[in-house]
C-alpha positions in Angstrom: -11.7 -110.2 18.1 -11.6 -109.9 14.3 -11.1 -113.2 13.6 -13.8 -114.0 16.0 -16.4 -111.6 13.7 -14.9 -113.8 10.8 -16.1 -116.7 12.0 -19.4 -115.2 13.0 -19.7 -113.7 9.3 -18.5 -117.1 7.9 -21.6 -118.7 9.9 -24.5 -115.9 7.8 -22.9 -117.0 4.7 -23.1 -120.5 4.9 -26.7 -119.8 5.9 -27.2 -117.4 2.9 -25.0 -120.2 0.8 -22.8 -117.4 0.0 -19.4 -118.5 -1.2 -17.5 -115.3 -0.8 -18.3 -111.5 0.9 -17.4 -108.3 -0.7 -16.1 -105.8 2.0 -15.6 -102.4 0.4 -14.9 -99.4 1.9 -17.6 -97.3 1.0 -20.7 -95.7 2.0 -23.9 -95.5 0.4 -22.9 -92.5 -1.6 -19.5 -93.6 -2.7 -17.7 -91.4 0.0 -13.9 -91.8 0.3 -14.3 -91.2 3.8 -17.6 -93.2 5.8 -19.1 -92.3 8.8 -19.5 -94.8 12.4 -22.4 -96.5 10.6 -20.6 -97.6 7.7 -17.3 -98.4 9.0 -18.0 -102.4 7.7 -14.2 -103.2 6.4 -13.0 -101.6 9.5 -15.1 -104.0 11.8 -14.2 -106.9 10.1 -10.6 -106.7 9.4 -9.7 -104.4 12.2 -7.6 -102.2 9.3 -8.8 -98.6 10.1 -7.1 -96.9 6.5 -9.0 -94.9 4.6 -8.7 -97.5 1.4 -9.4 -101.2 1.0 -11.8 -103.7 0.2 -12.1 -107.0 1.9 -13.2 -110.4 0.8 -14.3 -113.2 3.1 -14.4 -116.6 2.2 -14.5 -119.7 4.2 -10.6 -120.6 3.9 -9.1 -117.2 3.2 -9.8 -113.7 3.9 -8.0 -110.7 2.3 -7.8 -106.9 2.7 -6.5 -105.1 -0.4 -5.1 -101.6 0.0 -2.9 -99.0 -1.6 0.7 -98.0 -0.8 0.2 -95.7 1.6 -1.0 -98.2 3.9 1.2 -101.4 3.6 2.8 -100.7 6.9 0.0 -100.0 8.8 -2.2 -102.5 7.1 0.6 -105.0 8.0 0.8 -104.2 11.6 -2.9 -103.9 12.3 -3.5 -107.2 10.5 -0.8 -108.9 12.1 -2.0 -111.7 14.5 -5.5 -112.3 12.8 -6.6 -114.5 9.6 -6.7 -111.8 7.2 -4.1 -111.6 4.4 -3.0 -108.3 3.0 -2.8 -108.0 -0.4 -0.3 -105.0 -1.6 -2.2 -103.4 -4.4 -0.3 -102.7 -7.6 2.2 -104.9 -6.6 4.0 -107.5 -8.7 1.8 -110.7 -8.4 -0.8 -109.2 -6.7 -3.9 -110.1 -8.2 -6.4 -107.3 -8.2 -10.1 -108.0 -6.2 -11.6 -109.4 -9.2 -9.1 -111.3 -10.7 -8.9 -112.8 -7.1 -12.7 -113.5 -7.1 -12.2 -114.8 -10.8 -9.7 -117.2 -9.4 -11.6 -118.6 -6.6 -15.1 -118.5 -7.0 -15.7 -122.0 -9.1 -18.9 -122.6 -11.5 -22.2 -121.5 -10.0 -20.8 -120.1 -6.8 -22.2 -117.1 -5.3 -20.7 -113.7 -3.9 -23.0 -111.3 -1.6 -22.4 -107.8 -1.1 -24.3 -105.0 0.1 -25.7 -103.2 -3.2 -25.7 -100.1 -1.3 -21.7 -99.9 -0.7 -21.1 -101.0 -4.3 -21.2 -98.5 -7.6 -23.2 -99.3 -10.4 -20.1 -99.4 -12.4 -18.5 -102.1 -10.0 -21.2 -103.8 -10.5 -21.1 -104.1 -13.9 -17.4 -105.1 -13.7 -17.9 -107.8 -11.4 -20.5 -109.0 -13.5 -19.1 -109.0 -16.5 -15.8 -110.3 -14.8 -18.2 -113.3 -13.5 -20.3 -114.4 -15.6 -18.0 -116.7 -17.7 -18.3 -119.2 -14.4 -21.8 -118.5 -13.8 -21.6 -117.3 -10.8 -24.3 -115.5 -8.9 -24.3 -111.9 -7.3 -26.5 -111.1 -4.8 -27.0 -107.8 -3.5 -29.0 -107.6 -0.7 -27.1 -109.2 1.8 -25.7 -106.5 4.8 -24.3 -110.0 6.5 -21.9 -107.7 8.6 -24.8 -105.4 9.9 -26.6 -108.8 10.8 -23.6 -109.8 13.4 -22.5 -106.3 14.5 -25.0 -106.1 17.7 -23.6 -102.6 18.8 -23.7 -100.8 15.2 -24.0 -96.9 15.6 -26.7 -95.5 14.4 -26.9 -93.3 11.3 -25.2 -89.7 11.8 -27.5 -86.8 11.8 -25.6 -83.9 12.9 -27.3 -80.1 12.0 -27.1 -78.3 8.7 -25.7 -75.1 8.3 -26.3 -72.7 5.5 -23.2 -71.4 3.7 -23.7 -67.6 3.5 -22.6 -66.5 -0.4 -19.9 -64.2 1.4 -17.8 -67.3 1.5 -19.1 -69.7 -1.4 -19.4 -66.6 -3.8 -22.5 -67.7 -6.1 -26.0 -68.5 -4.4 -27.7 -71.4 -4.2 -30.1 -70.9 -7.0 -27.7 -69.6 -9.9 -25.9 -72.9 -9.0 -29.4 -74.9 -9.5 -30.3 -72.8 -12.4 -26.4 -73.8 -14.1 -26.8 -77.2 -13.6 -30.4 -77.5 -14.8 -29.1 -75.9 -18.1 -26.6 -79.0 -18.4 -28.5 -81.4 -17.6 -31.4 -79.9 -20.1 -28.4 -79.5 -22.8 -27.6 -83.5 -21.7 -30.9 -84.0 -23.2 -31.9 -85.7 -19.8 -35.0 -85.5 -17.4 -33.6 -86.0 -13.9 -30.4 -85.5 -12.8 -29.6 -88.0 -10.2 -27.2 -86.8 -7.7 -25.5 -89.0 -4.5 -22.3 -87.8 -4.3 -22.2 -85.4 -0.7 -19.7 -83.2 -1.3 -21.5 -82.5 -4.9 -24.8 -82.1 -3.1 -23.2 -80.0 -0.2 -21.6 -77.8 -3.0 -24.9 -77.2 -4.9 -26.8 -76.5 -2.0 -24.5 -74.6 -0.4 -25.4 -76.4 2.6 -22.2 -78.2 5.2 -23.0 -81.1 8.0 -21.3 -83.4 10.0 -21.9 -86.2 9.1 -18.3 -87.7 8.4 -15.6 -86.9 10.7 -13.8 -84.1 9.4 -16.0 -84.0 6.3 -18.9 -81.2 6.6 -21.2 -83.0 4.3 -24.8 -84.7 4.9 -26.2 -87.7 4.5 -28.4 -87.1 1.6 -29.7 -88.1 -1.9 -30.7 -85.6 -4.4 -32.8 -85.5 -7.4 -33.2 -82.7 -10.3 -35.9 -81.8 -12.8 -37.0 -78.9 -14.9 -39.6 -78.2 -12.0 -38.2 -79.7 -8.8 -35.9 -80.7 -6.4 -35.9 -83.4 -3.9 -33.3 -83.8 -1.2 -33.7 -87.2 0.5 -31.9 -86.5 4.1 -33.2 -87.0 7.9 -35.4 -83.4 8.2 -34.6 -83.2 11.6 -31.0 -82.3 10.9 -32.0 -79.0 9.1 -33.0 -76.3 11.6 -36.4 -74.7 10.8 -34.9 -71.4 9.0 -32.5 -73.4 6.8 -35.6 -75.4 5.9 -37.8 -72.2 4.9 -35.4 -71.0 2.7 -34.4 -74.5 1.0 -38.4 -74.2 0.1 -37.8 -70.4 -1.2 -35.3 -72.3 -4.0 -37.6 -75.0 -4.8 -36.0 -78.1 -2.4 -38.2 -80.6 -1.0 -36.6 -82.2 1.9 -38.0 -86.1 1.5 -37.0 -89.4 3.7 -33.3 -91.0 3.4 -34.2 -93.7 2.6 -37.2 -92.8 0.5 -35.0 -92.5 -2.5 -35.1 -96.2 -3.8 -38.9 -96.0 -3.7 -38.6 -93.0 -5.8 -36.8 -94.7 -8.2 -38.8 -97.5 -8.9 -41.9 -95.2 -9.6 -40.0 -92.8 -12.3 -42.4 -93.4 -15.3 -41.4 -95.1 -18.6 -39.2 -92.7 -21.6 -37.9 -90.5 -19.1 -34.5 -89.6 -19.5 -32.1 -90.0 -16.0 -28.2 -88.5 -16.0 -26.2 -90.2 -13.3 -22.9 -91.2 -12.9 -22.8 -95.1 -12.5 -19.2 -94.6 -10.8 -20.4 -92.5 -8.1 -24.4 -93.9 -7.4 -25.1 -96.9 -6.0 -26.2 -100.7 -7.7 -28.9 -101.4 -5.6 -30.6 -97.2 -6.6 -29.4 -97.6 -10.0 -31.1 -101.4 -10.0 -34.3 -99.8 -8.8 -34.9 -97.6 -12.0 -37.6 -99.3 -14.2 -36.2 -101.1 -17.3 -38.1 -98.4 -19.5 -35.9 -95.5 -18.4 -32.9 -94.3 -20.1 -29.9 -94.2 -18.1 -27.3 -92.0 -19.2 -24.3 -92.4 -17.9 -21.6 -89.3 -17.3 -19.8 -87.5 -14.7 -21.6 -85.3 -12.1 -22.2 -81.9 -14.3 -21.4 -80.3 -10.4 -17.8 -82.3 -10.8 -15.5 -79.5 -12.8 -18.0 -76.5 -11.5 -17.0 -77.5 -7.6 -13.4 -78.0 -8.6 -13.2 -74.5 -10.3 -12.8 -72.2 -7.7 -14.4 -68.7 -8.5 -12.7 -65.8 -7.5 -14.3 -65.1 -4.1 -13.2 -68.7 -2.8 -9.9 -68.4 -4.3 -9.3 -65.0 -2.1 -11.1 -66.5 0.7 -8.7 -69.7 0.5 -5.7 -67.0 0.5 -6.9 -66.0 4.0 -7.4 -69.1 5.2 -4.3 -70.1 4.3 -2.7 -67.1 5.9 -4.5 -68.1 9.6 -3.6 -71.6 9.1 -0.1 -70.4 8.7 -0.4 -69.0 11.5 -1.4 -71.7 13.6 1.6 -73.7 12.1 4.2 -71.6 12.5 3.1 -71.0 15.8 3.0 -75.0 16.0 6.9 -75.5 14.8 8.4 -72.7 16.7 6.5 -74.4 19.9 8.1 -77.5 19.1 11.6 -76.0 17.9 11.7 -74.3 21.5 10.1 -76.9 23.6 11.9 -80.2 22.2 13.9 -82.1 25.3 12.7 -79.5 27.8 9.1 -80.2 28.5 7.4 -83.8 28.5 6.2 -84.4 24.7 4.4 -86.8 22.5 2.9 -87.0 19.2 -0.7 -87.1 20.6 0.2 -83.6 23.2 1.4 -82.1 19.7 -2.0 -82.8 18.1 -3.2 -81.3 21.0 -0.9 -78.0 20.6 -1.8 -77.8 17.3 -5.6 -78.0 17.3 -5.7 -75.7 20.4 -3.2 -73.2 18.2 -5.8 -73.3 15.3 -8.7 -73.0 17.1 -7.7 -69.6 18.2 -8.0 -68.3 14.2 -11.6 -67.0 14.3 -13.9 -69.1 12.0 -11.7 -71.9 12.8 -14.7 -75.2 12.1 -12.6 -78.2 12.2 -9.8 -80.5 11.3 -9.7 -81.4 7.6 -8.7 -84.5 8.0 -7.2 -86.7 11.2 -3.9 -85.2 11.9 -1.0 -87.4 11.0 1.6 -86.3 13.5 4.3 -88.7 12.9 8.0 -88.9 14.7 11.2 -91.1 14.0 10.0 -94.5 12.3 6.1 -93.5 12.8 6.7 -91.2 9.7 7.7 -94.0 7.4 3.9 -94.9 7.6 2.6 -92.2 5.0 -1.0 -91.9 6.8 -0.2 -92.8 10.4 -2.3 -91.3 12.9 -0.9 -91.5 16.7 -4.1 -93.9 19.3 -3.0 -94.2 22.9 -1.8 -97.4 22.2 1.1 -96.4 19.4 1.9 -92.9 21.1 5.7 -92.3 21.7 7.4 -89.3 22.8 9.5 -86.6 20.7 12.9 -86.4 21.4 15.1 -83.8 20.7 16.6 -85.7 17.6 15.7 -86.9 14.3 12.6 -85.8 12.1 8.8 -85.5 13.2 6.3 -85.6 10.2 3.1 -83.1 10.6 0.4 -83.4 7.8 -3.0 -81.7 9.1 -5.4 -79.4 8.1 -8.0 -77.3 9.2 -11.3 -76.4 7.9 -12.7 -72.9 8.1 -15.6 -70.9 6.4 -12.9 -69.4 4.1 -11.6 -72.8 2.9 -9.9 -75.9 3.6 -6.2 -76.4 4.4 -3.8 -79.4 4.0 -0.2 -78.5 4.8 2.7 -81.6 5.7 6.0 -79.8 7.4 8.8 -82.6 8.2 10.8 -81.1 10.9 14.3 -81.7 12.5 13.8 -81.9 16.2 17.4 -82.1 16.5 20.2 -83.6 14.6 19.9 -85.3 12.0 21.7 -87.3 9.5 23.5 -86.7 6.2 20.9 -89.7 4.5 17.9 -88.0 6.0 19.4 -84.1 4.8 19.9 -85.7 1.2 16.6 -87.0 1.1 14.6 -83.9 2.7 16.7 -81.5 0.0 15.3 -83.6 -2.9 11.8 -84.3 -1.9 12.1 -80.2 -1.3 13.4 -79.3 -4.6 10.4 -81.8 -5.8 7.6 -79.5 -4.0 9.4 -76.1 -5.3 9.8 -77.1 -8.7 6.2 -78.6 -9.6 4.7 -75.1 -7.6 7.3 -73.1 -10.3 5.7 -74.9 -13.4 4.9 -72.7 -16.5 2.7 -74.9 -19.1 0.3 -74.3 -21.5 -3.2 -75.0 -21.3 -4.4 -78.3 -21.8 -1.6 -79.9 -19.6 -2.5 -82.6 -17.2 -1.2 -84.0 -13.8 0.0 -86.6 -15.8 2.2 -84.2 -18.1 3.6 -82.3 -14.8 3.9 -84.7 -12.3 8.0 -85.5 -13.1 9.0 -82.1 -11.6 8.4 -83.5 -8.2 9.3 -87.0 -8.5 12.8 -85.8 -11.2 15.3 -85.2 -7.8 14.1 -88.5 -5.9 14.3 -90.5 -9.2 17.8 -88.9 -10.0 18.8 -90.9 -6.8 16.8 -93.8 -8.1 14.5 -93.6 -5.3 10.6 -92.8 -5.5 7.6 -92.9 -2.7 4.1 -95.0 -3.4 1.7 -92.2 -4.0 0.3 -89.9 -5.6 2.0 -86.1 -5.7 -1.1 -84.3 -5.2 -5.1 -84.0 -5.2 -7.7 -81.3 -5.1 -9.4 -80.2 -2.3 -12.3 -78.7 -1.9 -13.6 -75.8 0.0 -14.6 -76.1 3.2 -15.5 -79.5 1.8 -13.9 -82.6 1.4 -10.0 -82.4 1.7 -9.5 -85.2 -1.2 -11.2 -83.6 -4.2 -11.6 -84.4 -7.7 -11.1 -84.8 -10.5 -7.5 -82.5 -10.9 -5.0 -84.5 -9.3 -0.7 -85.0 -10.0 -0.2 -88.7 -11.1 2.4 -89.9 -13.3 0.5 -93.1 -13.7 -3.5 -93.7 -14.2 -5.7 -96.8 -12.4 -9.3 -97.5 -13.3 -10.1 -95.1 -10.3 -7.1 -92.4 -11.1 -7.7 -91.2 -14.2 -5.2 -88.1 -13.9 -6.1 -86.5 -17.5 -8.2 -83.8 -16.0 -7.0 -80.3 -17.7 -5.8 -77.7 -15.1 -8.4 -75.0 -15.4 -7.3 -71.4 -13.6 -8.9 -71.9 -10.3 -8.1 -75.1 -9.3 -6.5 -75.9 -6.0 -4.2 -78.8 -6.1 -1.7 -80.0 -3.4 1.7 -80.8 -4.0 3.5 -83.5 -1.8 6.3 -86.2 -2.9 7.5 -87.7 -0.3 10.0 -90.6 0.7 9.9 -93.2 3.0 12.1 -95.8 4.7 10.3 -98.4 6.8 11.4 -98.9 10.3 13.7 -95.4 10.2 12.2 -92.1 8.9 9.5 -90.6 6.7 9.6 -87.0 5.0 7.1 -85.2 3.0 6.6 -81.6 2.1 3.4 -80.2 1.1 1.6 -77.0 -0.3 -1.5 -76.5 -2.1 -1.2 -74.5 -4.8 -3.7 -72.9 -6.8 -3.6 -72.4 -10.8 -4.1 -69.3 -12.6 -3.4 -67.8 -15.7 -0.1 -66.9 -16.8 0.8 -65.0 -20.0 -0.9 -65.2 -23.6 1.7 -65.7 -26.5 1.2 -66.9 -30.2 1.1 -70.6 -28.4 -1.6 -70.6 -26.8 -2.5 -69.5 -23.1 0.4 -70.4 -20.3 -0.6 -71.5 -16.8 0.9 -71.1 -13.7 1.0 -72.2 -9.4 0.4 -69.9 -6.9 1.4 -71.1 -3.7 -2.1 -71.2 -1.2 0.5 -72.5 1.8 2.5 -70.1 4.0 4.3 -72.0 6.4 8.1 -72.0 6.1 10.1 -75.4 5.5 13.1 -76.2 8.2 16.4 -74.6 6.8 17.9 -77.2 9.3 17.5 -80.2 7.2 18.3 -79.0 3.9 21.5 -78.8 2.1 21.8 -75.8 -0.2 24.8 -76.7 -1.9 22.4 -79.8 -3.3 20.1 -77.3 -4.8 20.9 -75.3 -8.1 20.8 -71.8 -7.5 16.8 -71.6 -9.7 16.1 -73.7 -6.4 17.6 -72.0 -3.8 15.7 -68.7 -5.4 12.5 -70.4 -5.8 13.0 -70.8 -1.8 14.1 -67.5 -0.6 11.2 -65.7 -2.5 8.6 -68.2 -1.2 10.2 -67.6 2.9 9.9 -63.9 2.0 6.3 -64.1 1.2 6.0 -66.3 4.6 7.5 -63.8 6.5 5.4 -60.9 4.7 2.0 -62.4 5.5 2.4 -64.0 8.7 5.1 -62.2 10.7 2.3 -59.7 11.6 0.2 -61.7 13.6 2.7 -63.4 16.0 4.3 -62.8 19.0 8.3 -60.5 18.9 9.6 -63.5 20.1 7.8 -66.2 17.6 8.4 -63.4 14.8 12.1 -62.6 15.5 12.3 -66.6 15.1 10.4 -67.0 11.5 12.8 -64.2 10.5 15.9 -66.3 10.8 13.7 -69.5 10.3 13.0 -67.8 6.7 16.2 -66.0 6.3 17.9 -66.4 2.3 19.9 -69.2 1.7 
């Protein structure tokens, strides 16, 4: 099938005298993940990651992806005529220096301007232009030969009540109006959806497991367009959208909009988030400046009442999950079990926690060698069953209208091996010891980021990605722009000061193809911590309450810090979600948490 679509898409290019087809991931806004519509790379690689960009030519096409997806990249690719290309490898040349090697003088590479940033733009043309080579961007060459595209999402709008988001709609406007004004700009041009949803307090559907909508927004001193499909906004949502001064305007109208904004005027956007072919559309006389979203640190600060609301999310999620591991703890070898019936166990678990909305994310229930895949997720075709042996890898979340959760739990099922007890002890002591961190502010992710990765590299091993990111609430589970990195990448930056407020998560992790994966994760949330002649110390509070499995670990291989860092963490577990289960489910936590 794919390398049939290859073949059809070779066929449009010759006929466009296209030499080579950009294939990224994105939407139209930038979105990490797409909707149905925009699921391009997918369709014509048959890769279904999250991450990667794909470049067809007429004698090679290549998928380029991150570490967290070699193995599954591998396997899905394996039997078609696409390459993979292990990104940040050793010889690997990155997506332009690949096009810089084979596009010769006066070629030309298409792309759809819509799924490309401004600021990739620019790189590929600057990165191009010393061969003369054209770029055109108005080519959607895949949407020409995909004959049963979906259609565009338009799933309703909700209004987020300020009980949950804690500050209303219009003293958000009214902040962001002020930077932009202090920016010295006119129009603020906005097309990221998770900074739109934020600003509007406003959640869709339009992504799977995302509650954002499909939109486009524009700020003035004296207005506020929202390009989005009106028919997803029910009548009183639209009424008071008017009350605050939005204009709900066609999708697509946007572009049009942007080719009329008159001479001199001023526009703030940020060229890596909006779009080449909306950025192209501004008239030459208007002043483009170029910075982050002013919503970007405002959304990843937390105020108080999301912070407490996160806290009870966290503890009804921890609910669910403990519920989850004691089900599987009791159940394991007795009653027919798979990784997709444990999805199922889990999702029916959470949706008994009232203002339960969602998944955050596709569940990555992962046993035995599945695990070794970092972002597996089990289809019909790659289900297997759980045995009553080895470890089973659960990374899920849950979204509800008190915050987002993101928890990973690596679990024994039964025995388990001295390698695999080693391992889970020192990606463990990894998770406590970042969550412990004292630091002063102004530190980084990329100053902290050694107190998980320190026991793994001890034993000179390490796992290929990053330790944590933010999330957002009831939002997007991959957040920006806080984030534990001990490396940067022209996308990770990882210099973004921990400000109190901030949820992060926390989640080294090691891997061994073809045997076992583990990974242990908590989001953690910063807040202030004493003030001395220094300066003013941070801290992590632990969001999480889900206990870790006392039947992997070996205690002896932690120092006794560690071993206290754990039994005061199980004791809070116990405290805050003992309460809400069942004698028997309770009588197990206690020994499931008991002091080590």
């Amino acid at each position: 099938m794919v390398n049939e679509r290859i073949a059809a898409l070779r066929r449009r290019m010759a006929e466009e005298k296209v030499d080579a087809y950009l294939v990224p991931t994105d939407d139209f806004h930038a979105s990490e993940y797409v909707g149905d519509y925009f699921k391009c790379r997918k369709y014509i690689t048959g890769f279904t990651g999250s991450a990667g960009t794909a470049v067809i030519m007429q004698d090679i096409a290549g998928l380029w992806t991150d570490g967290r997806y070699f193995i599954q990249a591998a396997a899905q690719l394996d039997g078609s005529c696409v390459t993979l290309f292990k990104m940040g490898e050793p010889q690997v040349p990155t997506v332009h220096e690949f096009l810089e090697q084979k596009l010769g003088e006066g070629m030309c590479l298409g792309c759809d301007g819509r799924t490309v940033s401004a600021a990739e733009a620019a790189q590929l043309s600057s990165t191009l232009e010393k061969k003369a080579v054209s770029i055109r961007y108005d080519l959607d060459l895949i949407g020409d030969i995909w004959e049963d595209r979906p259609a565009l999402s338009c799933e309703p709008v909700m209004d987020l009540d300020e009980k949950w988001v804690g500050e209303s709609r219009a003293s958000k406007i009214s902040r962001i109006r002020k930077t932009i004004q202090e920016q010295g700009a006119d129009l603020f041009v906005l097309t990221s959806l998770d900074d739109i949803a934020w600003l509007l307090n406003i959640r869709g559907g339009d992504i799977h497991c995302c509650p954002v909508v499909l939109s486009y927004l524009v700020l003035s001193a004296d207005e506020i367009l929202l390009f989005a499909n009106e028919k997803a906004f029910p009548e009183e949502l639209q009424c008071a959208l008017k009350g605050d001064g939005v204009r709900i305007c066609p999708y697509n109208d946007v572009y049009d909009y942007a080719a009329k904004i008159p001479a001199g005027k001023k526009v703030l956007l940020c060229r890596e988030k909006v779009n080449s072919r909306l950025t192209a559309s501004i008239p030459d006389g208007v002043t483009v400046l170029d910075q982050k979203n002013p919503t970007l640190l405002p959304k990843a600060i937390k105020n108080p009442t999301e912070v407490e609301n996160e806290r009870i999310a966290h503890i009804k999620d921890g609910v669910a999950l403990t519920k989850f591991i004691y089900w599987l703890k009791i159940n394991v070898g007795k009653i027919p079990m798979t990784e997709l019936s444990a999805e199922e166990k889990l999702f029916a678990l959470r949706s008994e926690q009232e203002h339960f909305m969602g998944n955050s994310f596709d569940p990555i229930i992962s046993y035995g060698a599945h695990a070794a895949m970092n972002h597996y997720s089990a289809t019909p075709e790659t289900d297997i069953p759980i045995e009553a042996k080895g470890l089973l890898l659960a990374d899920t979340g849950g979204h509800y209208l008190e915050g987002t959760t993101d928890t990973t739990r690596t679990i024994a099922m039964g025995p388990v091996t001295d390698e695999q007890k080693l391992y889970f002890t020192a990606v463990l002591r990894g998770t406590l010891g970042l969550a412990d961190a004292k630091f002063l502010y102004g530190a980084t992710g990329l100053n902290l980021d050694y107190l998980a990765r320190g026991p793994l590299w001890e034993l000179g091993k390490d796992f290929n990605h990053g330790t944590g990111h933010g999330v957002g609430y009831f939002l997007n589970v991959h957040e920006g722009p806080n984030s534990f990195n001990w490396k940067t990448s022209s996308t990770r930056k990882a210099d973004t000061v921990f400000e109190e407020g901030m949820i992060t998560s926390d989640e080294p992790g090691y891997y061994v193809e073809d045997g076992y994966g583990i990974r242990h994760e908590n989001l953690i949330v910063c807040i202030k911590d004493k003030k001395t002649e220094f300066g003013q110390f941070m801290r992590f509070e632990h969001l999480t309450m889900v206990p870790f499995d006392l039947d992997a670990i070996v205690p002896e291989q932690m120092s006794e810090r560690e071993r206290a860092l754990l039994n005061n963490y199980h004791a809070q577990v116990y405290e805050k979600i003992a309460p809400y289960l069942s004698a028997e489910e309770a009588a197990w936590l206690k020994d499931a948490t008991r002091e080590i």
